[in-house]
TIDO-767327 format. One record per residue: residue number from 1; residue in one letter; x negated, z negated, y negated of N, C-alpha, C, CB in turn. Coordinates in steps of 0.02 Angstrom, whole numbers, plus 50000, padded with zeros to 5 digits. Atoms other than C-alpha are relative to their C-alpha. Glycine has a CB too. Example, Ala and Ser with C-alpha at 12.3 -4.5 7.8 and 13.67 -1.06 7.14 Angstrom:
# TIDO-767327
[1 A [49955 50000 50059] [49385 49610 50225] [49955 50000 49940] [50050 49938 49999]]
[2 S [50042 50003 50059] [49316 49643 50053] [50039 49963 49945] [49980 50071 49977]]
# end
This chain:
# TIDO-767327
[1 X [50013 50020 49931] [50714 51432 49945] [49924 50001 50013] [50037 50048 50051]]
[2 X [50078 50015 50007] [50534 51376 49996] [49993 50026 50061] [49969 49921 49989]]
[3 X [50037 49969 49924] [50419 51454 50143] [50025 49972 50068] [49916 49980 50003]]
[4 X [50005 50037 49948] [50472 51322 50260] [50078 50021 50014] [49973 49919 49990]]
[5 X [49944 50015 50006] [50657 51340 50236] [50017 50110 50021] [50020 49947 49911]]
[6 X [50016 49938 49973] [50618 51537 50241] [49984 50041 50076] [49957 50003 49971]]
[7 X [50041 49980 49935] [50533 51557 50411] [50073 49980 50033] [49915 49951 50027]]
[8 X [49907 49985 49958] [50727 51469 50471] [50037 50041 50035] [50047 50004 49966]]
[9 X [49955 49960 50002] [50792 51595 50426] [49982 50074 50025] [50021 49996 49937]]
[10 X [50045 49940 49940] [50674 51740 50523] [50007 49980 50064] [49912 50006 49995]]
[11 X [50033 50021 49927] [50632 51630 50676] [50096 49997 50029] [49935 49897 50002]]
[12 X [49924 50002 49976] [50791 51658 50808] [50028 49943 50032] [50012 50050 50047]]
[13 X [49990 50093 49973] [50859 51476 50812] [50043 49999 50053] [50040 49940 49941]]
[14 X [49976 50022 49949] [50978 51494 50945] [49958 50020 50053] [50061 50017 50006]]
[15 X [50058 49994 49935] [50853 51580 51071] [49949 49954 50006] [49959 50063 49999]]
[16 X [50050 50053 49971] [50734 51449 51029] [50024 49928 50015] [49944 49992 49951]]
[17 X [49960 50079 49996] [50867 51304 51041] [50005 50003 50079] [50093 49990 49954]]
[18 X [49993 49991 49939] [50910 51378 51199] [49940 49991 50052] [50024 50058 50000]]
[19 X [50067 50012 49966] [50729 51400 51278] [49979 49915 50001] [49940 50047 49954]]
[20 X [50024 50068 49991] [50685 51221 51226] [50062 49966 50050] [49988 49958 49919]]
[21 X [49951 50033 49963] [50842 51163 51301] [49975 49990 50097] [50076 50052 49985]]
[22 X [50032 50009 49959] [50784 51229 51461] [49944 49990 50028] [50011 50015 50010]]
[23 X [50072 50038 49977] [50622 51172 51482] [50013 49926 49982] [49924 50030 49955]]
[24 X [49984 50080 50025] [50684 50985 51396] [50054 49981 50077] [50058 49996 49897]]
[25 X [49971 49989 49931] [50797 51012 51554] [49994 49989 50062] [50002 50040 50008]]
[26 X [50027 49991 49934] [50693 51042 51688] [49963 49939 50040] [49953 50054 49994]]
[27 X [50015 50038 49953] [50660 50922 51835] [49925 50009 50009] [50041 50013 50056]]
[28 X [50070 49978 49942] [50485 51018 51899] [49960 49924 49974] [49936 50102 49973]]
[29 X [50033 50077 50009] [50373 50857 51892] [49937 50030 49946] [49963 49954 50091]]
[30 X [50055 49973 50032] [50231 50967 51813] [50034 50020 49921] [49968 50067 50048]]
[31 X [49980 49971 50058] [50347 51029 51661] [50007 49925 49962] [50070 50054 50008]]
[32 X [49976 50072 50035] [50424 50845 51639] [49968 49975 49957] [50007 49948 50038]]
[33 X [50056 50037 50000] [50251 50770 51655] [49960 50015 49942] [49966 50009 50057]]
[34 X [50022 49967 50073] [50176 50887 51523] [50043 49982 49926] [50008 50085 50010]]
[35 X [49954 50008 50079] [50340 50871 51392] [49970 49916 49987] [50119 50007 50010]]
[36 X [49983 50026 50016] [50353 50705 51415] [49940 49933 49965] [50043 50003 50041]]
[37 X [50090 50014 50019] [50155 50631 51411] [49994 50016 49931] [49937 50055 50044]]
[38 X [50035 49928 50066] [50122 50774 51245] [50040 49970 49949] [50024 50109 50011]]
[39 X [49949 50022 50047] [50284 50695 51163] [49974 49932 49959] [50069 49986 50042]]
[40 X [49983 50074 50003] [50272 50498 51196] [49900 50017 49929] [50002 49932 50118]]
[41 X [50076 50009 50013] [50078 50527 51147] [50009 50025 49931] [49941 50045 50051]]
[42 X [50012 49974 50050] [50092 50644 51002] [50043 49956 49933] [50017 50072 50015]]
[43 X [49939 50060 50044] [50241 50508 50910] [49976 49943 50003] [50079 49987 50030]]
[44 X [50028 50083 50004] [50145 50355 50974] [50066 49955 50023] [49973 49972 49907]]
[45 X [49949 50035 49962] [50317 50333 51065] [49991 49930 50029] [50014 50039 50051]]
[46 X [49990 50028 49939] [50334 50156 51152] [50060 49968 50038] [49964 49962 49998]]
[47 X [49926 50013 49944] [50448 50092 51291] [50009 49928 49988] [49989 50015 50098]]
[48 X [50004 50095 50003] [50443 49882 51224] [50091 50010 50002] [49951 49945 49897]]
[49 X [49944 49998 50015] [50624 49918 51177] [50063 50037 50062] [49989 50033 49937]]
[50 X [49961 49958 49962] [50683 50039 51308] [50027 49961 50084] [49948 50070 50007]]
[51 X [49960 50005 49917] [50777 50005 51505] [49947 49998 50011] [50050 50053 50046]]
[52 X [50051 49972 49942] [50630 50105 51574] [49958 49993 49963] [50000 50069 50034]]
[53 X [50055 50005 50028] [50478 50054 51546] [49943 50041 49995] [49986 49959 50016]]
[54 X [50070 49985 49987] [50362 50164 51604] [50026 50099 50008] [49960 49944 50088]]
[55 X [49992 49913 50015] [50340 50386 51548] [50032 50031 50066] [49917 50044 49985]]
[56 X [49949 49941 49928] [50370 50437 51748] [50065 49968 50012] [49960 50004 50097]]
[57 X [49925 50021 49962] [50534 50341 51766] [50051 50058 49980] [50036 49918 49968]]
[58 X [49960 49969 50006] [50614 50468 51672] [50001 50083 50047] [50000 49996 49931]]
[59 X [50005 49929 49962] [50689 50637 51768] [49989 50045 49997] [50025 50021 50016]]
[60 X [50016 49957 50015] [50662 50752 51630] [49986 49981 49934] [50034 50044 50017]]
[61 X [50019 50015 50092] [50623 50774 51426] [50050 49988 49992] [49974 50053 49940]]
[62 X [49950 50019 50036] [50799 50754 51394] [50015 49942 50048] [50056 50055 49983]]
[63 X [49974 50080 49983] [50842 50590 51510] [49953 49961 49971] [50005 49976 50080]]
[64 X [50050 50045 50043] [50661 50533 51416] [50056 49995 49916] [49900 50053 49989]]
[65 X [49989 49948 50066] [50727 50598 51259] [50055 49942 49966] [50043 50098 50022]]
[66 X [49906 50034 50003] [50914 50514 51278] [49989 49940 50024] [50072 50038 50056]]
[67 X [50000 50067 49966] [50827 50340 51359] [50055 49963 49958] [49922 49960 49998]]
[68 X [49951 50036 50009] [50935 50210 51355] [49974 49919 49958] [50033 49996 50074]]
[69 X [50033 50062 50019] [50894 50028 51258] [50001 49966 50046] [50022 49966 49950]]
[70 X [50017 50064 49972] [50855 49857 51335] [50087 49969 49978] [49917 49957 49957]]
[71 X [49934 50035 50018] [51043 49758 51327] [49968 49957 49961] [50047 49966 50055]]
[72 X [50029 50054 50068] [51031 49649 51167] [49955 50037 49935] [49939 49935 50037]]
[73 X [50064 49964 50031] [50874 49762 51085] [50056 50002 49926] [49964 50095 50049]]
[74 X [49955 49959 50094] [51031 49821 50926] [50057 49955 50012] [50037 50115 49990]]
[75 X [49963 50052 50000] [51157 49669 50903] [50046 50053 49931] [49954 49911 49986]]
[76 X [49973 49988 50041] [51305 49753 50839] [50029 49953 49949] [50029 50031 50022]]
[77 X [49973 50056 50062] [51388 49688 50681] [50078 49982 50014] [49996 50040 49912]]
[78 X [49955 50027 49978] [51532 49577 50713] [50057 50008 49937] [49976 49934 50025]]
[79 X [49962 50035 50070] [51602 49574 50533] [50076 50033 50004] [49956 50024 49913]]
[80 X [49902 49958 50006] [51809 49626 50511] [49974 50055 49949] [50092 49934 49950]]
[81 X [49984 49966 50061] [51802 49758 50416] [49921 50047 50006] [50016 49938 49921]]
[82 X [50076 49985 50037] [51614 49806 50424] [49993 50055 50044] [49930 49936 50002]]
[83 X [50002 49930 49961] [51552 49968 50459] [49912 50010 50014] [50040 50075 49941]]
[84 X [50072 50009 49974] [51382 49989 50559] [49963 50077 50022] [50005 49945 50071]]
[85 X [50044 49945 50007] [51245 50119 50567] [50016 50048 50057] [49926 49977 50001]]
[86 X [49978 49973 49965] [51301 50244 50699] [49926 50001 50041] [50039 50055 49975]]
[87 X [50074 49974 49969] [51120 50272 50754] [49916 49975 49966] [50005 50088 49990]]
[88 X [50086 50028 50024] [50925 50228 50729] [49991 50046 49956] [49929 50001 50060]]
[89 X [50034 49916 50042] [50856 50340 50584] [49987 49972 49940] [50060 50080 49984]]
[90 X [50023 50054 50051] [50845 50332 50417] [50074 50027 49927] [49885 50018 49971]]
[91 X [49935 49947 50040] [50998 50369 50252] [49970 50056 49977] [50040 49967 49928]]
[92 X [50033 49921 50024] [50977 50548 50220] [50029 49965 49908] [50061 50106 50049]]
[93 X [49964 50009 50045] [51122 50513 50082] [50084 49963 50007] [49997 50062 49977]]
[94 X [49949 50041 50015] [51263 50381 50036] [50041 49981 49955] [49989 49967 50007]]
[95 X [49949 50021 50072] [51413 50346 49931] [50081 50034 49998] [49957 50036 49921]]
[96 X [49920 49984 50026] [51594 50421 49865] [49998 50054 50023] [50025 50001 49921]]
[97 X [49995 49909 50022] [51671 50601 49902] [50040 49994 49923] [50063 50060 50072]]
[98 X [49967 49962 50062] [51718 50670 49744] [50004 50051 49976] [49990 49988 49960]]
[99 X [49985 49953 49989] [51804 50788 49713] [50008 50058 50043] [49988 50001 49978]]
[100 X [50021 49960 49948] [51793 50838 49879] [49952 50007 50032] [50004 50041 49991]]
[101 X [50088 49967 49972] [51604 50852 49902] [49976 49931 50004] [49938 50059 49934]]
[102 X [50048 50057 49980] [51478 50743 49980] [49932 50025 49961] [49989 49992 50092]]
[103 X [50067 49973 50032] [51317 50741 49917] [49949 50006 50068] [49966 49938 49934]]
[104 X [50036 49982 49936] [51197 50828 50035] [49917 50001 49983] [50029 50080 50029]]
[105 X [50093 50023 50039] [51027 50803 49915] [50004 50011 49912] [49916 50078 50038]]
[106 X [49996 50033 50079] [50993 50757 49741] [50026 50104 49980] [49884 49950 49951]]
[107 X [49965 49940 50030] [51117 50923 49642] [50012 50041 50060] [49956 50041 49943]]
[108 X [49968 49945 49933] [51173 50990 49806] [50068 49954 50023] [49931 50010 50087]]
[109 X [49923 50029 49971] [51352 50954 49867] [50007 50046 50034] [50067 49988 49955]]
[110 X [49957 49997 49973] [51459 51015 49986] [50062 49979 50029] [49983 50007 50013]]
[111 X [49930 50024 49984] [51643 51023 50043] [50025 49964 50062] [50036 50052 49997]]
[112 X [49966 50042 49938] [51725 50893 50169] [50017 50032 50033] [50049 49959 49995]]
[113 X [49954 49952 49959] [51850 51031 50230] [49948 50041 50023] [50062 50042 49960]]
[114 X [50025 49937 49969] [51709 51151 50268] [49959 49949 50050] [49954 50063 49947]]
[115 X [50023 50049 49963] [51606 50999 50350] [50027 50001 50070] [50013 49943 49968]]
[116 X [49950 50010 49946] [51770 50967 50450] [50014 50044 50040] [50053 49984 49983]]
[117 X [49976 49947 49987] [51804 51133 50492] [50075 50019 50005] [49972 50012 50045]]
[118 X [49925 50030 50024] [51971 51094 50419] [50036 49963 49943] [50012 49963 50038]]
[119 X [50007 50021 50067] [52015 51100 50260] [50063 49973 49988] [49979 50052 49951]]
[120 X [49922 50071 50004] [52201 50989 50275] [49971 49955 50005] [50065 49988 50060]]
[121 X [50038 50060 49977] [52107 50878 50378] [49944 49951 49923] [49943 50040 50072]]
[122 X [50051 49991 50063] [51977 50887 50237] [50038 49927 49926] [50012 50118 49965]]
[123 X [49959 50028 50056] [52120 50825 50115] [49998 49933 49995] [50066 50017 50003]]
[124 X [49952 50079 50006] [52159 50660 50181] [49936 49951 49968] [50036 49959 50101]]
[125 X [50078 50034 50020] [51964 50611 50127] [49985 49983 49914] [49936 50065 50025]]
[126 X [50001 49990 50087] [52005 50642 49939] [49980 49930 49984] [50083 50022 49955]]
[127 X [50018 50063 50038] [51902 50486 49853] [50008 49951 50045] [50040 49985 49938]]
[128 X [50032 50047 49928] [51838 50434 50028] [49956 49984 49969] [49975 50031 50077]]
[129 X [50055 50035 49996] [51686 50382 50063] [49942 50032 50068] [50028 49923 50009]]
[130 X [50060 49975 49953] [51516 50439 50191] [49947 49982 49987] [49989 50062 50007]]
[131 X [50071 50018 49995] [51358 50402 50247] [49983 50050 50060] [49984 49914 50016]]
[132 X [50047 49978 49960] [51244 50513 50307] [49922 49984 50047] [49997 50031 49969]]
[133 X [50044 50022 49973] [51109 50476 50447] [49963 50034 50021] [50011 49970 50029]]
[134 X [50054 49954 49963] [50960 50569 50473] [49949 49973 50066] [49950 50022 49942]]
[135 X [50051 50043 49931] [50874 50523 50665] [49937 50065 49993] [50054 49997 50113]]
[136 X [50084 49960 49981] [50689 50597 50691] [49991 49992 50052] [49931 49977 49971]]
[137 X [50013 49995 49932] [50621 50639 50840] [50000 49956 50036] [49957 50020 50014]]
[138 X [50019 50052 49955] [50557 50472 50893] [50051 49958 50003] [49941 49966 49984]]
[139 X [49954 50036 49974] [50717 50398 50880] [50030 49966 50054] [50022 50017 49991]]
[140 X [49943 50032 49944] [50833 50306 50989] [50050 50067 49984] [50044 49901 49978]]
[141 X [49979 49947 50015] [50940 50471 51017] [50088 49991 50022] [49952 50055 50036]]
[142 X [49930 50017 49966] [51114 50398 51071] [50048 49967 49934] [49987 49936 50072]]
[143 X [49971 49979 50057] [51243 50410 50939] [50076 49941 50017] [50012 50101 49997]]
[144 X [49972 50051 50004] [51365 50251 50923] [50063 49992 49958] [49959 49966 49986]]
[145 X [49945 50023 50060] [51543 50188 50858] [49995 49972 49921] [50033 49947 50030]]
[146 X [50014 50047 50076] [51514 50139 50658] [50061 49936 49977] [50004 50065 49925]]
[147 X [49924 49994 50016] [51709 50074 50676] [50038 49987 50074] [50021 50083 49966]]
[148 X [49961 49991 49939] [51837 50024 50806] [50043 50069 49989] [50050 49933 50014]]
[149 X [49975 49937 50006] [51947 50187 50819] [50040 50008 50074] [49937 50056 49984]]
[150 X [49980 49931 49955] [52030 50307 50927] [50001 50057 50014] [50030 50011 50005]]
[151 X [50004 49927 50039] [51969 50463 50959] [50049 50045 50035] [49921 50038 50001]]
[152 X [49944 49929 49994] [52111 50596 50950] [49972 50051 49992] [50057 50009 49951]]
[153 X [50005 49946 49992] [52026 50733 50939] [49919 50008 50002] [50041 50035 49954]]
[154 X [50060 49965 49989] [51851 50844 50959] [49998 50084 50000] [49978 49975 50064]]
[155 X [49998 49944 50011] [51803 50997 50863] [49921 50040 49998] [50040 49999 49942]]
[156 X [50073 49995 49978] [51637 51083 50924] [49990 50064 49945] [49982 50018 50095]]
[157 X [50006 49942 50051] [51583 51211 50783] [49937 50039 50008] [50002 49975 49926]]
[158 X [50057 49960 49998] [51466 51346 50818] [49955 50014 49931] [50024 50062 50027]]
[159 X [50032 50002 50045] [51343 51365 50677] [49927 50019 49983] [50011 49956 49993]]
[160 X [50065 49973 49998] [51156 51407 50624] [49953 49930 50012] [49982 50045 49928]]
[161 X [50030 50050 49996] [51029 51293 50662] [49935 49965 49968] [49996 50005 50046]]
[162 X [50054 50002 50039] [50924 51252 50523] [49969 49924 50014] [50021 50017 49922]]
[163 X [50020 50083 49991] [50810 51075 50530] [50062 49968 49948] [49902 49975 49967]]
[164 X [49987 50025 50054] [50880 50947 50435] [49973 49950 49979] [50046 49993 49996]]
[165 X [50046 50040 50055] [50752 50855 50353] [50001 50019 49932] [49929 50006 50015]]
[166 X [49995 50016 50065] [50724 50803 50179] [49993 50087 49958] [49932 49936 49983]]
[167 X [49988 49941 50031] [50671 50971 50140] [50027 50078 49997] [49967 50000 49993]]
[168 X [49933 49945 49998] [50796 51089 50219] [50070 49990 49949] [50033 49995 50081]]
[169 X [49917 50025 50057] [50942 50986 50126] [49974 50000 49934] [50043 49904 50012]]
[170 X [50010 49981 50076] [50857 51026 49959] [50014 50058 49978] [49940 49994 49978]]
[171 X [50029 49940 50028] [50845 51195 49989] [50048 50049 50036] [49916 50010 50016]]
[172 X [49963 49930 49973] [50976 51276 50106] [50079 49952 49982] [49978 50032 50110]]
[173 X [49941 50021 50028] [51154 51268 50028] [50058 49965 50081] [50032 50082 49951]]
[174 X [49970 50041 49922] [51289 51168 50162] [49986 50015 50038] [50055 49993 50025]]
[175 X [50025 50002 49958] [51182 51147 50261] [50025 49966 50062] [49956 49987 49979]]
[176 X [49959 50037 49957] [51282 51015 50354] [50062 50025 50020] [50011 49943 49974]]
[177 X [49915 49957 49978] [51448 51123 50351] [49969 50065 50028] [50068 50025 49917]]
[178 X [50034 49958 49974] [51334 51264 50416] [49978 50009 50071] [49960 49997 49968]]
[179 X [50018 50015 49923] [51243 51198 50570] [50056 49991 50040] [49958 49936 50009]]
[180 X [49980 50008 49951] [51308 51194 50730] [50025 49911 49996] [49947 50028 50050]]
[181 X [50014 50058 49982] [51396 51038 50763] [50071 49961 50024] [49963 49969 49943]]
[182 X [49921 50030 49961] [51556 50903 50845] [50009 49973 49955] [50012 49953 50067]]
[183 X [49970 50039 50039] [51676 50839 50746] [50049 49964 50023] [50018 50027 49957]]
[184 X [49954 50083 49967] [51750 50657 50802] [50047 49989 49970] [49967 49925 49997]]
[185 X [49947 50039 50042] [51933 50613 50739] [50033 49941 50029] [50053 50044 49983]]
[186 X [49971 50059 49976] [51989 50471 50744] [50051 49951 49948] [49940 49962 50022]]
[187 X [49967 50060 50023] [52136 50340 50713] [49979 49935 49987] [50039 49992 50033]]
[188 X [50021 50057 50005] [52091 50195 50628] [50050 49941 49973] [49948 50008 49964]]
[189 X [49971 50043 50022] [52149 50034 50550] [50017 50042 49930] [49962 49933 50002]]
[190 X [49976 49983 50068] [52131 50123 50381] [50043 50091 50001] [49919 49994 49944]]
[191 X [50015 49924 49988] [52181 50309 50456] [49963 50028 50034] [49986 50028 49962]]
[192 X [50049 49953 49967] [52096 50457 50492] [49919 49977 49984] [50015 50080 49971]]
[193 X [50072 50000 49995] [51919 50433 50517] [49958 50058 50023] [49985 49952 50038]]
[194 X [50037 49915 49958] [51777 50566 50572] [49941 49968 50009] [49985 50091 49947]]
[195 X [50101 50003 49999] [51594 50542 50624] [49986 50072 50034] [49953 49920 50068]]
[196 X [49997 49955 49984] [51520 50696 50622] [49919 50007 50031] [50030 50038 49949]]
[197 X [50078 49978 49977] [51357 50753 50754] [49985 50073 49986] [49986 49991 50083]]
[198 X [50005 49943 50017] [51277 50880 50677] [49931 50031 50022] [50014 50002 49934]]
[199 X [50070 49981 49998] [51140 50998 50752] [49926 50002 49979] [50005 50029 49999]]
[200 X [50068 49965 50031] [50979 51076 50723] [49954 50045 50019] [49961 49963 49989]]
[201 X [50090 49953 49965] [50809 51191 50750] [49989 49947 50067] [49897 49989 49923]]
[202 X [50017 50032 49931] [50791 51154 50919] [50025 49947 50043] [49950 49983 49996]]
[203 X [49956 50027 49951] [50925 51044 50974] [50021 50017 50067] [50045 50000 49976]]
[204 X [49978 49962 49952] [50949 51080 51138] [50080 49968 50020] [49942 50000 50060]]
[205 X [49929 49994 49994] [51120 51016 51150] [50034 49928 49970] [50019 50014 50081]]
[206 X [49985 50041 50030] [51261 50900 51083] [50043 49968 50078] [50034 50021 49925]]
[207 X [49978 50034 49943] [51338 50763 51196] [50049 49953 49990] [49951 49971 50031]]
[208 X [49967 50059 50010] [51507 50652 51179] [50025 49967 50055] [50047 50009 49961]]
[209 X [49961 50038 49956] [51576 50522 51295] [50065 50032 50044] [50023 49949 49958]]
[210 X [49946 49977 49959] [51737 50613 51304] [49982 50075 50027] [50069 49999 49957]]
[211 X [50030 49915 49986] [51676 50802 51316] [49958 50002 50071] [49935 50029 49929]]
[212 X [50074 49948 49993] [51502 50792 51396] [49975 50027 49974] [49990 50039 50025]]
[213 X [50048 49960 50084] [51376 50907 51340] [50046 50064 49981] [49894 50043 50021]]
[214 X [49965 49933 49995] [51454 51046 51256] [49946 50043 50001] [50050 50018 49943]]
[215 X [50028 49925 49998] [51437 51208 51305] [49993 50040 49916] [50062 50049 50054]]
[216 X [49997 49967 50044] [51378 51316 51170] [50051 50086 50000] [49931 49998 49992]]
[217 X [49966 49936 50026] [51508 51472 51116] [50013 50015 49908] [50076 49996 50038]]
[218 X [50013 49987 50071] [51513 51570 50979] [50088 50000 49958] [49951 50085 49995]]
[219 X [49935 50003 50015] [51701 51517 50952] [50013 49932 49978] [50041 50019 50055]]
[220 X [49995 50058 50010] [51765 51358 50892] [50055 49970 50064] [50021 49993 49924]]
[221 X [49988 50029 49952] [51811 51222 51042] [50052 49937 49976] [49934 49985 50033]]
[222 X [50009 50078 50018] [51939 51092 50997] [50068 49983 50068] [50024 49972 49889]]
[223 X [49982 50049 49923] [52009 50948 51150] [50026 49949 49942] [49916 49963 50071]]
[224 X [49964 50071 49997] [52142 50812 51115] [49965 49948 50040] [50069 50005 50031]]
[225 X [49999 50050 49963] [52103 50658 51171] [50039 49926 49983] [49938 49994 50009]]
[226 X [49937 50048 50008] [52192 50472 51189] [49916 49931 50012] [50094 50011 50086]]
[227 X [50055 50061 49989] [52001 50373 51190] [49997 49922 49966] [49937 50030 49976]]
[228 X [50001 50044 50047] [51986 50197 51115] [49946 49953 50018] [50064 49970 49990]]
[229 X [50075 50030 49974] [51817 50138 51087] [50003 49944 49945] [49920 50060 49994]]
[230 X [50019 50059 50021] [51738 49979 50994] [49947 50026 49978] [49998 49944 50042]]
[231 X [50046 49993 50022] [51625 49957 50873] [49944 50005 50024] [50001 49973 49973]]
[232 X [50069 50021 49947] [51448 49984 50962] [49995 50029 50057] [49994 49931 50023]]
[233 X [49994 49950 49932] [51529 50089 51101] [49961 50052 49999] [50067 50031 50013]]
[234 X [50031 49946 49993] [51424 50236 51137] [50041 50045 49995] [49968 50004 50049]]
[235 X [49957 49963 49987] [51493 50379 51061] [49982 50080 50039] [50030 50001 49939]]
[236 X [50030 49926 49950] [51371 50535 51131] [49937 50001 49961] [50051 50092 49997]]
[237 X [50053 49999 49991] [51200 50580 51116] [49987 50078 49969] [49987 49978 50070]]
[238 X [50033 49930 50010] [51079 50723 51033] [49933 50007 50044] [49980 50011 49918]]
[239 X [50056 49974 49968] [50942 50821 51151] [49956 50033 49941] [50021 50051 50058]]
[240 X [50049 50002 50046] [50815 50814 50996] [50028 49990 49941] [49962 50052 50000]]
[241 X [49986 50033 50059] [50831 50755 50827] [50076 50037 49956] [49925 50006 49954]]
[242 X [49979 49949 50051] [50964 50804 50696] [50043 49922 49967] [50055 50089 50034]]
[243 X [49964 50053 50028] [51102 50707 50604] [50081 49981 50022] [49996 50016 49930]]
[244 X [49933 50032 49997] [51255 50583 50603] [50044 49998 49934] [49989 49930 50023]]
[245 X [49965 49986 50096] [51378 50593 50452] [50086 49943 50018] [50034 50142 49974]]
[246 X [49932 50033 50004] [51520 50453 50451] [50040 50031 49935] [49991 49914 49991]]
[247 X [49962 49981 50055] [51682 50504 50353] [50037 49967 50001] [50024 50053 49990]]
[248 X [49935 50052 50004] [51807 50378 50292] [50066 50003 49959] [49977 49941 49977]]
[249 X [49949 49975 50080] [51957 50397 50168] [50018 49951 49974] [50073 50043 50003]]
[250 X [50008 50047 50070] [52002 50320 49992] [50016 49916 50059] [50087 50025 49912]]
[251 X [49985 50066 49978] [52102 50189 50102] [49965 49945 50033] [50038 50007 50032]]
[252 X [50059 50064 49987] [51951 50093 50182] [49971 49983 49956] [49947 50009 50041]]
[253 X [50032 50049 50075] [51883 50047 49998] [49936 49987 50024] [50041 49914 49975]]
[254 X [50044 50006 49998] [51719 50063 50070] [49944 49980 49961] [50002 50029 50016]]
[255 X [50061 50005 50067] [51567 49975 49984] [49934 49988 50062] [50013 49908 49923]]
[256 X [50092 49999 49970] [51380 50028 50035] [49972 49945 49974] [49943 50070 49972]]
[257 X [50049 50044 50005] [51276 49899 50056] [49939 50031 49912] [49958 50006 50093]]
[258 X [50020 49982 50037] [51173 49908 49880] [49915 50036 50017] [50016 49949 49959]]
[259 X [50040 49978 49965] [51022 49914 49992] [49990 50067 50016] [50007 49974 50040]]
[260 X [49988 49960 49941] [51054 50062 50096] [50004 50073 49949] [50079 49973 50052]]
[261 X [50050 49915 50065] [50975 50229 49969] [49964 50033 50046] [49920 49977 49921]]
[262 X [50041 49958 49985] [50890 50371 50003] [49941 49992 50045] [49984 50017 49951]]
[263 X [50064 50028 49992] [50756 50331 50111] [50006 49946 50063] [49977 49966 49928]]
[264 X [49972 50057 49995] [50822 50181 50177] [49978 50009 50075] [50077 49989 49974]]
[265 X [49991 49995 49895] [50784 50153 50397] [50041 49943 50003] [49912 49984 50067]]
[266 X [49968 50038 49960] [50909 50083 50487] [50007 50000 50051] [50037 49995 49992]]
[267 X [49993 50007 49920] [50957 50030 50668] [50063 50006 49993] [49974 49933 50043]]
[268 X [49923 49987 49978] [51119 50066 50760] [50020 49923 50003] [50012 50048 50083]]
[269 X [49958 50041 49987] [51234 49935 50764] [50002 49934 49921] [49975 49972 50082]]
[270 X [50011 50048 50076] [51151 49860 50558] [50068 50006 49963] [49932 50036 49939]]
[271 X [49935 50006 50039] [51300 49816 50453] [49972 50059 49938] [50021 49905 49970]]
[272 X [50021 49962 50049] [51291 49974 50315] [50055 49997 49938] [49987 50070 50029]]
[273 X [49943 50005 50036] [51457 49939 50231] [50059 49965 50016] [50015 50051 49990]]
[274 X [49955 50071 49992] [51605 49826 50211] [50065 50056 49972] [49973 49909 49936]]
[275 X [49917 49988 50026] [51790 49902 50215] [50047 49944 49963] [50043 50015 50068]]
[276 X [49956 50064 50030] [51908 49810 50089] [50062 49994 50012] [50003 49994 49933]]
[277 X [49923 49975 49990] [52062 49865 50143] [50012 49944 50075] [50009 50111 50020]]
# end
C-alpha cells in the first residue's frame, strides 16, 4: 500500500465526507460564492454545455456540482440492443466476469456477490459482463440509464470511503465492494441487471430518482420498487466525484466496443457496447 492510499486509511473519511457535505450544502451566499468561484476556477470548469450559464445561478456547491446539461448537449444511443455510458468520465475497467470477479485494476479482482451485497443475487452474473466508470470532479455528475429496465429494487451499503482513482484501485483490495455505495436492480429484456453508484473520500452524498438522497446509516437500507425507466433516463446523481459500475449477465452476450480500454473518456448517453441476445 503506497503513502497516498495510507493517509485513507488515518484521515476519518466519514467525518470528512460529512463536513464537506455540509458546507457543499449550504445556501449562505458567502460559503456558496467561495466553494463555487475556488472550484469552477481551480478545474477551469465551463458552463458552454450546462442549463445555467452563469457561477451565481447556482443555490449551492452541490446544485453547482449536480448542474444539469443543455437539452440535446449527450444524444443518447438509439441502437436495439446497445448499451450506453451511464455517465461523463472516463473507463476505469471493462470486459467479462469470470469466475465471479470483475477486474478492479491490472491483478486485482473482486467478487460480484460482495459488490452486490448479495451473493445469490451475485450468482445470476456468472460469465456476465461490466463496465466500470470512473467520473472526476469536473464532471457532468448525474448518473444515467445504460439500458431500458425496471428498477425492482435499491440496496444502499454503508462502507469506507476510500478515493477511487487510478491509484486507490491498484492498491486497496475491493475497493469497490468496500466503499459506501447503491445498488440498482433491475428487470431487463435479458434479466437481472444492476448499475452500481459507488462512493468515495468526500462524497457528500448518493442520490437516486426513486430514493432521493440517501441518508447515511451504518446498517444496510434496501426499498422495492415497480420504476420503469429508458435508456438516457436519469437514474441519480453523486455530490462529488466517485464511480458507476454497470452489471449484466451471461444472457445479454455483451460485446465492448474494441475502443473503450483503460483510459478511454466517454460521455453519457456514447454507445459502449452492443447486447446480442
Amino acid at each position: 500500500m503506497n503513502l497516498f492510499t495510507t493517509l485513507q486509511n488515518i484521515v476519518p473519511q466519514q467525518a470528512l465526507s460529512e463536513a464537506a457535505g455540509a458546507l457543499a450544502k449550504s445556501q449562505n451566499p458567502y460559503v456558496k460564492k467561495a466553494f463555487v468561484h475556488t472550484f469552477a476556477k481551480a478545474y477551469g470548469i465551463e458552463l458552454s454545455e450546462y442549463e445555467r450559464g452563469s457561477l451565481d445561478d447556482y443555490a449551492s456547491f452541490n446544485d453547482f456540482f449536480t448542474r444539469e446539461l443543455k437539452s440535446g448537449v449527450r444524444p443518447i444511443d438509439e441502437t436495439a440492443g446497445g448499451i450506453a455510458s451511464p455517465a461523463d468520465g472516463k473507463i476505469s475497467q471493462i470486459g467479462a466476469i469470470t469466475h465471479g470477479q470483475l477486474i478492479q485494476a491490472k491483478g486485482r479482482d473482486y467478487e460480484v456477490g460482495q459488490l452486490l451485497a448479495d451473493y445469490e443475487l451475485g450468482k445470476t452474473f456468472a460469465d456476465g459482463s461490466f463496465a466500470t466508470i470512473y467520473l472526476a470532479p469536473t464532471n457532468y455528475h448525474r448518473v444515467h440509464m445504460p439500458f431500458d429496465g425496471v428498477l425492482t429494487a435499491t440496496r444502499y451499503v454503508p462502507g469506507t470511503l476510500f478515493s477511487v482513482n487510478n491509484t486507490t484501485a491498484e492498491h486497496v483490495p475491493d475497493l469497490f465492494a468496500r466503499n459506501e455505495r447503491l445498488v440498482c436492480e433491475f428487470d431487463t429484456q435479458w434479466g437481472k441487471a444492476c448499475v452500481v453508484l459507488v462512493g468515495a473520500m468526500i462524497v457528500a452524498g448518493i442520490e437516486c430518482v426513486a430514493t432521493g438522497a440517501i441518508k447515511r446509516t451504518p446498517y444496510i437500507q434496501e426499498r422495492t420498487h415497480d420504476l420503469p425507466l429508458k435508456k438516457g433516463d436519469e437514474l441519480g446523481r453523486f455530490y462529488l466525484g466517485s464511480t458507476a459500475i454497470i452489471v449484466l449477465p451471461k444472457s445479454a452476450n455483451a460485446i465492448w466496443g474494441d475502443e473503450f480500454v483503460h483510459g478511454k473518456v466517454v460521455k453519457m448517453g456514447e454507445k459502449i457496447g452492443q447486447a446480442q441476445s
